[in-house]
C-alpha positions as CSV (number, residue, x, y, z in Angstrom):
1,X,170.3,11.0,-128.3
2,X,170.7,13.7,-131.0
3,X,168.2,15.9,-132.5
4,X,168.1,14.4,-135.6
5,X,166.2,11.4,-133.4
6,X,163.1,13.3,-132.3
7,X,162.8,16.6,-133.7
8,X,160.0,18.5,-132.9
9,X,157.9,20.0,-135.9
10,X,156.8,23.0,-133.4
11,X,157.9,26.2,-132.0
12,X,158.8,25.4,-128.2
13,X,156.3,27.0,-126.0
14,X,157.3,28.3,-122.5
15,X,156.5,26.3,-119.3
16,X,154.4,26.9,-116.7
17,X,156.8,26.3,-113.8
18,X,160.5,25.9,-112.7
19,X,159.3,22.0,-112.5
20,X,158.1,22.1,-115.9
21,X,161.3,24.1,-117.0
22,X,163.8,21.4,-116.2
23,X,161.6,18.2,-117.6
24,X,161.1,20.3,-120.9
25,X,165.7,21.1,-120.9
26,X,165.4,16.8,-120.3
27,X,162.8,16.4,-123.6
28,X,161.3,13.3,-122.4
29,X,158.6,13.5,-125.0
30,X,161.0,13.4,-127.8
31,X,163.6,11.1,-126.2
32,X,160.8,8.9,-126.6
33,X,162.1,7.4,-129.8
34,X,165.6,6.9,-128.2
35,X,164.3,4.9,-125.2
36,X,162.3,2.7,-127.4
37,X,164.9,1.8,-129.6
38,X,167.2,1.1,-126.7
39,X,164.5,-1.4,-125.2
40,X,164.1,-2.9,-128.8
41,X,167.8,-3.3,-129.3
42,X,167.4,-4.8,-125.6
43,X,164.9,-7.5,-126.4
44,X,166.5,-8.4,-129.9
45,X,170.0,-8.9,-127.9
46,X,168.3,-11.2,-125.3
47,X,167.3,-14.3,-124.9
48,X,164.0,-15.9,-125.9
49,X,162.5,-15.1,-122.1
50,X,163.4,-11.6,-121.5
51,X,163.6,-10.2,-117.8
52,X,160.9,-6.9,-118.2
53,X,162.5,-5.6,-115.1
54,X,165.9,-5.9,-116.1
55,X,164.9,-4.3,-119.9
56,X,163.3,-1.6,-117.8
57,X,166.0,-0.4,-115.7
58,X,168.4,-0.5,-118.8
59,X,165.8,1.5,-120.5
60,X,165.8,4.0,-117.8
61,X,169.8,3.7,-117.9
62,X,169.2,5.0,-121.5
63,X,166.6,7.6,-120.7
64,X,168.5,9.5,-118.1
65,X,171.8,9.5,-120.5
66,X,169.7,10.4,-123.0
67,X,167.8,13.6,-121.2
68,X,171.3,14.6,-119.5
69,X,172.9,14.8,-122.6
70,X,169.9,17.4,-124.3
71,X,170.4,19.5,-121.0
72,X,174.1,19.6,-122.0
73,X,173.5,20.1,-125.3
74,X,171.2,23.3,-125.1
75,X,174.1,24.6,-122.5
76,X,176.4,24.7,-125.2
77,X,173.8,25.8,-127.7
78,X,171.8,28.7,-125.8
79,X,172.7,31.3,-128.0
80,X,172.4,29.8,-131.3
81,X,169.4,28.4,-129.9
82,X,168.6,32.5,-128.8
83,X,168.0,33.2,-132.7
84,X,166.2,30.5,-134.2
85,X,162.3,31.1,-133.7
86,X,161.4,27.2,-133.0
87,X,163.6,27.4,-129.9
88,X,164.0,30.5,-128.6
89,X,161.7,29.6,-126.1
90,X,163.4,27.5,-124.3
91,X,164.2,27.5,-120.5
92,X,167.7,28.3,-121.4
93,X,167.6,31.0,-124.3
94,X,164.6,32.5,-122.6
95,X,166.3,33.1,-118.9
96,X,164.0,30.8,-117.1
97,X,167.0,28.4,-116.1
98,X,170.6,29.6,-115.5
99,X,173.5,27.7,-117.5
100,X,174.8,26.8,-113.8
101,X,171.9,24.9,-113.0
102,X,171.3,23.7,-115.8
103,X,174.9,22.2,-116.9
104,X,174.7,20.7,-112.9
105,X,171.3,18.9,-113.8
106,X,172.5,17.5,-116.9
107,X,175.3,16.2,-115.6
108,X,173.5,14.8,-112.4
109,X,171.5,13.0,-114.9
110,X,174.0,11.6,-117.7
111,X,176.3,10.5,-114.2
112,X,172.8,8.6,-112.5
113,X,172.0,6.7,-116.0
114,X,175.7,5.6,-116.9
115,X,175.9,3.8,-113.3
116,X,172.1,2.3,-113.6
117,X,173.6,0.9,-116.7
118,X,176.4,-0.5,-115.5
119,X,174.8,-1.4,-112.2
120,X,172.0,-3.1,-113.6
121,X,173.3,-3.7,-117.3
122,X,176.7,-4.4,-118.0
123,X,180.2,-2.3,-118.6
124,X,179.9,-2.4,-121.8
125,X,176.5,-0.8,-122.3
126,X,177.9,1.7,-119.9
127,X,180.4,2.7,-122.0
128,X,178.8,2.6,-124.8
129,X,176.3,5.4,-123.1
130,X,179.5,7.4,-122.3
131,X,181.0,7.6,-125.9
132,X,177.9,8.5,-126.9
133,X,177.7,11.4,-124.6
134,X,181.2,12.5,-125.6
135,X,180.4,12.2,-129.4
136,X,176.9,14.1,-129.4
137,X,178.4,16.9,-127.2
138,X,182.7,17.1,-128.0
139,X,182.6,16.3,-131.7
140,X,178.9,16.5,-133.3
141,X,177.4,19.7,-131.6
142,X,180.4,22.0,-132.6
143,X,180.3,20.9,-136.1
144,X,177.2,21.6,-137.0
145,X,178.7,25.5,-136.9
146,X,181.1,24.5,-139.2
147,X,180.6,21.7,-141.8
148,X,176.9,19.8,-143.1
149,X,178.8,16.5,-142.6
150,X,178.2,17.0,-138.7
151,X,174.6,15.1,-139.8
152,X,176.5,12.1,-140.5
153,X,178.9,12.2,-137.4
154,X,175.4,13.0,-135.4
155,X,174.3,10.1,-136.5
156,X,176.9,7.7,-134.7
157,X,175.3,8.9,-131.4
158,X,171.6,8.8,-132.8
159,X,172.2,5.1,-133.6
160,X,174.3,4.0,-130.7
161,X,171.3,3.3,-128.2
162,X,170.2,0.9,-130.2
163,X,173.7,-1.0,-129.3
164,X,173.4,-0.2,-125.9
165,X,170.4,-1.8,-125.7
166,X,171.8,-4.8,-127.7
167,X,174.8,-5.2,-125.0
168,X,172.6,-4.5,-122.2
169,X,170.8,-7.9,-122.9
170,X,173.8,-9.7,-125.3
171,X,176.8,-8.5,-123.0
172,X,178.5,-8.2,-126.7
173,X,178.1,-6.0,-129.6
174,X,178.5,-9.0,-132.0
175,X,176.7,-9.0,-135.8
176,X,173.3,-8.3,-134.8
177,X,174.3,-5.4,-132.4
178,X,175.8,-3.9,-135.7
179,X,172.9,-4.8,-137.9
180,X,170.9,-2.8,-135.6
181,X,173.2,0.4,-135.3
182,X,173.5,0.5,-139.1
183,X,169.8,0.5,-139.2
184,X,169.0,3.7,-137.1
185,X,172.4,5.3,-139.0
186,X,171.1,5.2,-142.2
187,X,167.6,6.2,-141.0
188,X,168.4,9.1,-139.2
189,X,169.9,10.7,-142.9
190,X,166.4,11.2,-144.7
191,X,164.7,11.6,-141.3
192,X,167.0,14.6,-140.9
193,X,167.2,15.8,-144.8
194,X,163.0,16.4,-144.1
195,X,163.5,18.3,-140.7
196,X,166.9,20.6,-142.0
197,X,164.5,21.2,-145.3
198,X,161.7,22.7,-142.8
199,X,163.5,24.7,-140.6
200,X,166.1,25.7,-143.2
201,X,165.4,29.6,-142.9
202,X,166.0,28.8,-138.8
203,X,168.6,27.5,-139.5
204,X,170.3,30.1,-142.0
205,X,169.8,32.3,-139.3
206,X,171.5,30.6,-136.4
207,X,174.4,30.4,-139.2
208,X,174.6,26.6,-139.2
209,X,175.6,25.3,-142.8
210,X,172.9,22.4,-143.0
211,X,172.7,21.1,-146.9
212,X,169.6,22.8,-146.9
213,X,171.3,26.4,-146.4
214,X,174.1,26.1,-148.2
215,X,172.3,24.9,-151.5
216,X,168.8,25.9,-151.0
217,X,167.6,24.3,-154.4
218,X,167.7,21.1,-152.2
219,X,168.9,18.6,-154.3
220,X,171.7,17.7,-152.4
221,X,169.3,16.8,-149.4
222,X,167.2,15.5,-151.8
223,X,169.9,12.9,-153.2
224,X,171.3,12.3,-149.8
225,X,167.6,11.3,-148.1
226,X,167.1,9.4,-151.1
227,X,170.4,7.4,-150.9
228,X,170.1,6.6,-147.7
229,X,166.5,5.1,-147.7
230,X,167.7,2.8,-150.5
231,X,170.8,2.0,-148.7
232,X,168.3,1.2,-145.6
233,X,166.1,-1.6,-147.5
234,X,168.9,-4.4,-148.1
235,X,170.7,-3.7,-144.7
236,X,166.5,-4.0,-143.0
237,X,166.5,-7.6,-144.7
238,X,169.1,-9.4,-142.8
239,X,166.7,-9.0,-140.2
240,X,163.9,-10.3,-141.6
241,X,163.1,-14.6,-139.9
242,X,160.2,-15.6,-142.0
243,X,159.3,-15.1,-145.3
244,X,156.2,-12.8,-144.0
245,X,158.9,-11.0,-142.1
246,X,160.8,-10.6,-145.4
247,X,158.0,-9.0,-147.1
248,X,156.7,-6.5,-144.5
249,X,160.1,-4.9,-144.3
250,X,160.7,-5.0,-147.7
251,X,157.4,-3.2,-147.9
252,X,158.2,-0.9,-145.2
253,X,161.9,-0.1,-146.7
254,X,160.4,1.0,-150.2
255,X,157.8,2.6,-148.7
256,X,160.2,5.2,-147.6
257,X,162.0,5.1,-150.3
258,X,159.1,6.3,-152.3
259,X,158.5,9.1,-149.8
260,X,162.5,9.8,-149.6
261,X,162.1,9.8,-153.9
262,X,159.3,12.2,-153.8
263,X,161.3,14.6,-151.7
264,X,164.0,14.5,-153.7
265,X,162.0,15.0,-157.1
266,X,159.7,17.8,-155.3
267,X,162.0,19.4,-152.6
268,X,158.9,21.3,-151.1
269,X,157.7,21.6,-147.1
270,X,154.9,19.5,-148.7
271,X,157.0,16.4,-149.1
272,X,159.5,16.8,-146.6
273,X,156.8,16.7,-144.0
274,X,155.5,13.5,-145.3
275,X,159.2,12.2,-145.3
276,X,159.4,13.5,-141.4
277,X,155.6,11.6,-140.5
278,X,157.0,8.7,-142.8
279,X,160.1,8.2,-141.4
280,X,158.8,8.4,-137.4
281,X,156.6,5.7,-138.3
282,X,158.8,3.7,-140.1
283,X,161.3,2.7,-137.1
284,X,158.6,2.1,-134.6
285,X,156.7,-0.4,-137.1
286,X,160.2,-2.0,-137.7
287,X,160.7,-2.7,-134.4
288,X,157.2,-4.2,-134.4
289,X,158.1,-6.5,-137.3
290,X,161.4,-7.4,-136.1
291,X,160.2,-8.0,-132.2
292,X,157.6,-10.1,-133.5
293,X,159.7,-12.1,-135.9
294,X,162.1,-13.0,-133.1
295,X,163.2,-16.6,-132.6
């Protein structure tokens, strides 16, 4: 549900209409990623015949948590989000939406998708959706004004709807639940190492202290993507059912390694793009793999 999830790797354009305004504040488009990793967390969690229409209305549970709690989070952030040139087009920044409106539409949406999820899920995924809300917007969004570790604390909410789609089906958290939420953790460091690295003069500006502003060599983003891919490949693994399986994501892992390695040796926009494009089709083939390989 954080940024670090689905960056864009755009300026933000206005919209054409008040509509358009609000689904834009709710970034559907890039809480793609989120919802999709909810419903694969859902169908790994489940049992071998999975209810669609259940897996869709915890999905949607997801979705509307998800989209609520980007409206909340450009409340909060409208006037850092004023200086930075990506988004200072935005509904918010730009004028287009009052903070009223928009903190009432957020909150209409985070409220409808915690009670789809409990309705049609389970408590537990529920609350699950409701820490993550508190830790994206009450502890992650204002550190990232004062300390780069807010990346790894954002990362505990980028990785938790992958658990709530894990309870949603599993009605526990148990070992594979956790497997899953490591996964997304550690992938959301280099993802995030490639973004900060590309919008690291935006960044400067707004006056948050990513790794990539306060050393702009870049080899502490460098080290930390690269750490964190490797760390990714033996926690991937346990997944893995087949020896096919085994090899794919094995394949996968070192792949972006490599691309996390090249970063971190080259620290140029050239390399962190290819880490960003890398990395957002890493997850989505690992799913794949994993979906595939299920029992």
């Amino acid at each position: 549900m954080k940024d670090v999830v689905s960056a864009p790797l755009a300026i933000e354009r206005r919209s054409g209409s008040l509509v358009a305004d609000y689904i834009q504040l709710a970034k559907p488009r890039l809480n793609l990623l989120v919802v999709a990793t909810s419903a694969a967390g859902y169908y790994l969690g489940g049992p071998p015949s999975t209810d669609l229409g259940l897996m869709a209305q915890a999905a949607a549970g997801t979705a509307l948590v998800a989209g609520g709690a980007a409206v909340l989070n450009q409340v909060y952030e409208r006037d850092t989000d004023a200086l930075m040139r990506r988004t200072r087009l935005r509904p918010l920044p730009d004028g287009r939406v009052s903070p009223a409106d928009a903190r009432r539409f957020g909150l209409g949406l985070t409220i409808a998708g915690l009670l789809l999820l409990a309705a049609r899920a389970n408590l537990l995924a529920a609350a699950l959706a409701f820490v993550t809300v508190f830790v994206y917007l009450k502890i992650y969004t204002p550190m990232k004004l004062l300390t780069p570790a807010s990346t790894l604390v954002g990362a505990v909410p980028g990785a938790l709807p992958a658990l709530i789609g894990w309870t949603a089906s599993h009605g526990s958290v148990g070992a594979g639940g956790l497997t899953l939420f490591a996964i997304v953790f550690l992938w959301q460091i280099p993802h995030f190492m490639a973004i900060a690295w590309l919008y690291r003069d935006d960044y400067r500006t707004a006056g948050f202290p990513m790794l990539s502003v306060i050393d702009p060599s870049g080899v502490r983003s460098g080290h930390q993507a690269a750490l964190f891919a490797a760390m990714l490949v033996p926690i991937t693994l346990v997944a893995s059912t087949s020896a096919v399986s085994f090899l794919v994501i094995l394949a996968l892992g070192l792949a972006q390694f490599a691309l996390a390695l090249r970063f971190a040796m080259a620290r140029g926009d050239g390399s962190a793009r290819a880490l960003f494009v890398g990395s957002i089709t890493y997850l989505p083939l690992l799913w794949t793999v994993m979906i595939l390989g299920k029992p």
